[in-house]
MARTIDO-831949 format. One record per residue (C-alpha): y, x negated, z. Coordinates in steps of 0.001 Angstrom, whole numbers, plus 500000, padded with zeros to 6 digits. Layout:
BEGIN
      Y      X      Z
      Y      X      Z
...
//
This chain:
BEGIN
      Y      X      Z
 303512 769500 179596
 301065 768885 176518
 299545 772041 175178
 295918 771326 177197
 293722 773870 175011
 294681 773555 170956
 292669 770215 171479
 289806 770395 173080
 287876 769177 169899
 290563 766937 169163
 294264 767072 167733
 296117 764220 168772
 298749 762118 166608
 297315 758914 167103
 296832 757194 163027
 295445 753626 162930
 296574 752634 166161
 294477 751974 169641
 294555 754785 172272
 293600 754474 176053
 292364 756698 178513
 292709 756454 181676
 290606 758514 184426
 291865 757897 188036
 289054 759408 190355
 288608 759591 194139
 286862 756484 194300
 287270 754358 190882
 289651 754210 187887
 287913 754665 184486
 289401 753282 181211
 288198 753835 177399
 290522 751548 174350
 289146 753547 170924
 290714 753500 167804
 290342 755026 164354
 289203 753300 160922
 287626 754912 158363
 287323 758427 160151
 285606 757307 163076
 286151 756597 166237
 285529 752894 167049
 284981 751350 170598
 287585 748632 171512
 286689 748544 175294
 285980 750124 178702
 285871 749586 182213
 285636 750583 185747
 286793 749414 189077
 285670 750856 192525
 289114 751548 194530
 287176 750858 198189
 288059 747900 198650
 292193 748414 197561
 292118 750582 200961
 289871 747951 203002
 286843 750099 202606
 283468 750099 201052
 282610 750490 197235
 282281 754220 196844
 284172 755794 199875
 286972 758308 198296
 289990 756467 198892
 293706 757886 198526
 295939 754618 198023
 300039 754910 198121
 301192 754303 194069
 301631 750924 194618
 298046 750217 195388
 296945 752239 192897
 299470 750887 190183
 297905 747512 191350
 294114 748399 190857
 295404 750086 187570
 296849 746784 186442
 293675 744797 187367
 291125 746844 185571
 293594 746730 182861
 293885 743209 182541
 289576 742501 183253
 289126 745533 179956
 291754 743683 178192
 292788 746573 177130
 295530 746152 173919
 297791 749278 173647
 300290 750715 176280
 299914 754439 174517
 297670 756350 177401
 296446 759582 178049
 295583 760442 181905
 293967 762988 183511
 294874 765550 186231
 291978 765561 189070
 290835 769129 189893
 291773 768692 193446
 295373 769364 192054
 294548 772448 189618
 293882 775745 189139
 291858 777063 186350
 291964 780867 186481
 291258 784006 183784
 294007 786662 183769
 293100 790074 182130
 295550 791885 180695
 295988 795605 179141
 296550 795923 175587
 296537 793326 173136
 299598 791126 173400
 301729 788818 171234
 302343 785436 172720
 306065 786155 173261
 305080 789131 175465
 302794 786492 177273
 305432 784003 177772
 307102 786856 180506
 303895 788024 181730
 301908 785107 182529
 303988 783562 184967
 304404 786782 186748
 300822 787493 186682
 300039 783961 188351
 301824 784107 191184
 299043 786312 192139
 296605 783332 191703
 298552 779873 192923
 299060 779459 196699
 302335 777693 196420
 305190 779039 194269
 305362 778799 190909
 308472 776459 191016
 306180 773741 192657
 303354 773854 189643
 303822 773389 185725
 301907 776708 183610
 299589 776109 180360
 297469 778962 179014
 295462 780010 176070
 294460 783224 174411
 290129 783605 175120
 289319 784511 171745
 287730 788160 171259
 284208 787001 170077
 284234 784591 173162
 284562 787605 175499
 282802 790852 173017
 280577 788958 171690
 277177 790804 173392
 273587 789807 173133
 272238 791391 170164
 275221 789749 168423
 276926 793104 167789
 280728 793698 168555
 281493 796278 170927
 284065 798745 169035
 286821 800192 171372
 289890 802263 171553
 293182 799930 171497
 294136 801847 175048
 290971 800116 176022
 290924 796648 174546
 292394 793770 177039
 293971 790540 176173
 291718 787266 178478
 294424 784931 179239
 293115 781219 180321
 295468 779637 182666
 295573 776645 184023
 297960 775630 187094
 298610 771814 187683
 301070 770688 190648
 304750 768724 190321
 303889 766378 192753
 300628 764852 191166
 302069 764353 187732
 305405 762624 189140
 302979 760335 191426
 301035 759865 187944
 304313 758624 186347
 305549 756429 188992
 301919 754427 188750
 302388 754571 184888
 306097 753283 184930
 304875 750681 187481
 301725 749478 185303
 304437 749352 182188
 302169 751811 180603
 303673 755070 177759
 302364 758402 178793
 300768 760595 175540
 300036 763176 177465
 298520 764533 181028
 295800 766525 180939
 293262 767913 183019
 289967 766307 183308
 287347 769135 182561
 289185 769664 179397
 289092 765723 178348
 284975 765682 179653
 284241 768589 177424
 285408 766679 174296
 283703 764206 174921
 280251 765391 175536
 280311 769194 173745
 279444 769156 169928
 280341 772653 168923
 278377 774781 170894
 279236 778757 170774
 276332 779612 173398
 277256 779686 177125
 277054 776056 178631
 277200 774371 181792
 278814 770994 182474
 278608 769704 185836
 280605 766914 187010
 279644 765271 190107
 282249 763063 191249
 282842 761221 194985
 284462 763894 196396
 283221 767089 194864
 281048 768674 192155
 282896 770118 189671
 281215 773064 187790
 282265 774750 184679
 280531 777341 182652
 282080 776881 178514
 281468 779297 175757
 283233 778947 172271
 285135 775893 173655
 286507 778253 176520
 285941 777827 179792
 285245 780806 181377
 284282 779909 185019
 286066 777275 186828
 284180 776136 190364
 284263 773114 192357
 281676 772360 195136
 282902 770595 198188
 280579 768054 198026
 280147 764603 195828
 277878 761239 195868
 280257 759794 198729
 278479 763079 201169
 275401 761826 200155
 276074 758599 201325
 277350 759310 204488
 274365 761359 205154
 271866 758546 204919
 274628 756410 206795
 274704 758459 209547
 270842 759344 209414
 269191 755804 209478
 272398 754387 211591
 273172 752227 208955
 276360 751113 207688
 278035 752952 204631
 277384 750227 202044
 273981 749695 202838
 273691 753365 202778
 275241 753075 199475
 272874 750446 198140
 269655 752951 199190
 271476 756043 197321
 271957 754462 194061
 268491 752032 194374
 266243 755123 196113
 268113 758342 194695
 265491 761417 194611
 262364 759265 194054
 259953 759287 196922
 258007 756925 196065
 260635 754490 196356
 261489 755533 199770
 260381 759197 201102
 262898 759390 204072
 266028 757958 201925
 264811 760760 198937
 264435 763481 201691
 267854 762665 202842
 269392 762729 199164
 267295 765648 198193
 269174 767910 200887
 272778 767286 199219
 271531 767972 196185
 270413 771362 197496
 273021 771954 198840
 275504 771721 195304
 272722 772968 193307
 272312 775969 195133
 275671 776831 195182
 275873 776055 191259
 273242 778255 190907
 275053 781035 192852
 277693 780931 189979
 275513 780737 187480
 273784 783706 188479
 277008 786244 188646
 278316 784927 185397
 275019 786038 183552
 275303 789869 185491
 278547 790103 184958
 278262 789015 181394
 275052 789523 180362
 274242 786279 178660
 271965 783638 179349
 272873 779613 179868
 271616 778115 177110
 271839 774696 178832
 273970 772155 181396
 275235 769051 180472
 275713 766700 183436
 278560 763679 184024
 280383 761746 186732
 278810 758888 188382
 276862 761252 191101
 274656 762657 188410
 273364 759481 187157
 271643 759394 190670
 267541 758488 190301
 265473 761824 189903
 268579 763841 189516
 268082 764899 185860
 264520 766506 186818
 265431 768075 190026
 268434 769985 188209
 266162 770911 185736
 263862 772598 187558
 266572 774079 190129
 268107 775221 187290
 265220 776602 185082
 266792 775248 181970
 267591 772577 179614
 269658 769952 181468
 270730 766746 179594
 273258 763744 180409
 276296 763980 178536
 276301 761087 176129
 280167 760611 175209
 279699 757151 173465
 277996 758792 170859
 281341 759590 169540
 282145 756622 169115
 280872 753332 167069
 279837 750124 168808
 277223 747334 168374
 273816 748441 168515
 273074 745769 171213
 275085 747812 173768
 273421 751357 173139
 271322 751488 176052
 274220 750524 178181
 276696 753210 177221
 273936 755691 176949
 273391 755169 180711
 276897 754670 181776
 277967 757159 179322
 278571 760245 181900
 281027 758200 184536
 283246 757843 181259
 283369 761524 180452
 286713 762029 181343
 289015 758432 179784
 286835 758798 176520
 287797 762682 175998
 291320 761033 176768
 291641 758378 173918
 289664 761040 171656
 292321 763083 171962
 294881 760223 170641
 292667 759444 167310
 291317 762908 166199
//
């Protein structure tokens, strides 16, 4: 497997030719063309395509189609992009991870890591280690001493520890992965897992503690990033499809007109209070429990949030950026991953509102070209 962590800001090998990413969700497959000319990143094309009704079901239910349906919906939103280059990157959902921080005693080398760190995760991964492929990086020390006065904590060597980022991704998913890419004709760059290809797209290079939040279909994923490290991995059993089976099953109303209310109603009451009320519970719900983690990472740490950046199609929800920013008490912003890249002016507004859902397939084909 790739190394996941040397390029989080970029890295990739990719010189003067297109590079695709490709972003298979729960409910829709995501796909970002770029290419590089002049030192910039420049936007070929993009698309998305609901996977409902590839399963017989609505736009927006989570679906989980064999690989030949999925190969086939991968094809079609291939050919409607017409997308150029058969060079992809693809991402690894989160259902099928682990992200976990291993401390160590001592400061090791990375061959003493290379025996260790297997043995150490067996501790973590609920299936044996023979059934997962292993990444991990070194946390860097100022990422972990680094206190709030800006002063570095000086210790005895007995004392120091070695943070070890690991991340955990199982056999099965990446060979399903390659069957739909061998059946869709397309060359695999790389796999990688998606918080890692969302935070290239929409981080700059902030060193202060940040939150992204990723609300997908299925779940809400929730990481907390310092120095380019992610340092708290936590997903949140819920996603947009529980909020539309909860005005579905409120109003007695089928799921896609239920769906139609969510994204036309969202949080604003004054569009329609009971549909808002309904939506406004979910959102309690995750933001609560984000909260929750946000809340023991700042006592155990000592350091304040500076800010959350939000993606996924879920967050674009109506009212959703000023209810999470007064749940959360802080500055909360949309990620805005097309500003990476260079387009026509004319389509601005559009990728600045669609920008989040392509988090994930843009930090892909960034990784290609940078």
């Amino acid at each position: 497997m790739a190394n996941i962590f040397s390029t989080i800001f970029g890295g990739g090998s990719s010189s003067g030719e297109s590079a695709l990413g490709i972003d298979i969700g729960s409910s829709s497959i995501k796909v970002v063309q770029l290419t590089k000319k002049g030192g910039k990143a420049i936007l070929e094309t993009y698309g998305s395509l609901a996977l409902g009704t590839y399963g017989g079901q609505e736009v927006g239910r989570v679906m989980n189609l064999k690989t030949e349906e999925l190969s086939k919906a991968t094809l079609d939103l291939l050919k409607e992009a017409s997308t150029t280059t058969h060079l992809t990157g693809m991402a690894i959902p989160s259902s099928s991870s682990l992200v976990f921080t291993i401390t160590l005693p001592g400061i090791l080398s990375e061959e003493q890591l290379k025996s260790i760190v297997p043995n150490e995760a067996r501790k973590y991964i609920p299936v044996p280690i023979t059934e997962v492929s292993l990444d991990w990086s070194l946390i860097p020390q100022q990422a972990k001493a680094d206190q709030p006065d800006n002063r570095m904590q000086v210790v005895d060597d007995v004392e120091q520890k070695t943070d070890v980022l690991v991340v955990a991704i199982h056999n099965e998913t990446v060979a399903r992965y390659k069957e739909v890419l061998e059946k869709t004709e397309l060359e695999t760059a790389f796999f990688e897992m998606e918080v890692f290809s969302a935070i290239r797209s929409t981080f700059s290079r902030e060193f202060a503690p940040v939150i992204l939040l990723d609300m997908g279909a299925s779940k809400t994923k929730l990481s907390i990033v310092e120095y380019g490290i992610v340092r708290v991995f936590h997903i949140i059993n819920r996603g947009s499809q529980d909020i539309t089976l909860n005005i579905s099953q409120s109003l007695s109303i089928p799921f896609a007109e239920a769906e139609l209310r969510k994204r036309n109603v969202g949080l604003e009451e004054n569009l329609d209070k009971q549909v808002a009320g309904i939506v406004k519970l979910s959102m309690d719900y995750i933001l609560t429990e984000a909260n929750t983690v946000v809340l023991a990472y700042e006592k155990k740490y000592n350091k304040a949030i500076s800010k959350v950046i939000l993606c996924g199609g879920g967050a674009r929800t109506l009212g959703f950026l000023k209810y999470a920013t007064i749940s959360f008490n802080r500055e909360v912003a949309y990620g805005n991953p097309f500003s990476k890249t260079e387009a026509p002016a004319f389509l601005s507004p559009v990728l600045e509102t669609s920008g989040p859902e392509f988090a994930i397939a843009l930090g892909l084909a960034l990784r290609q070209i940078s």
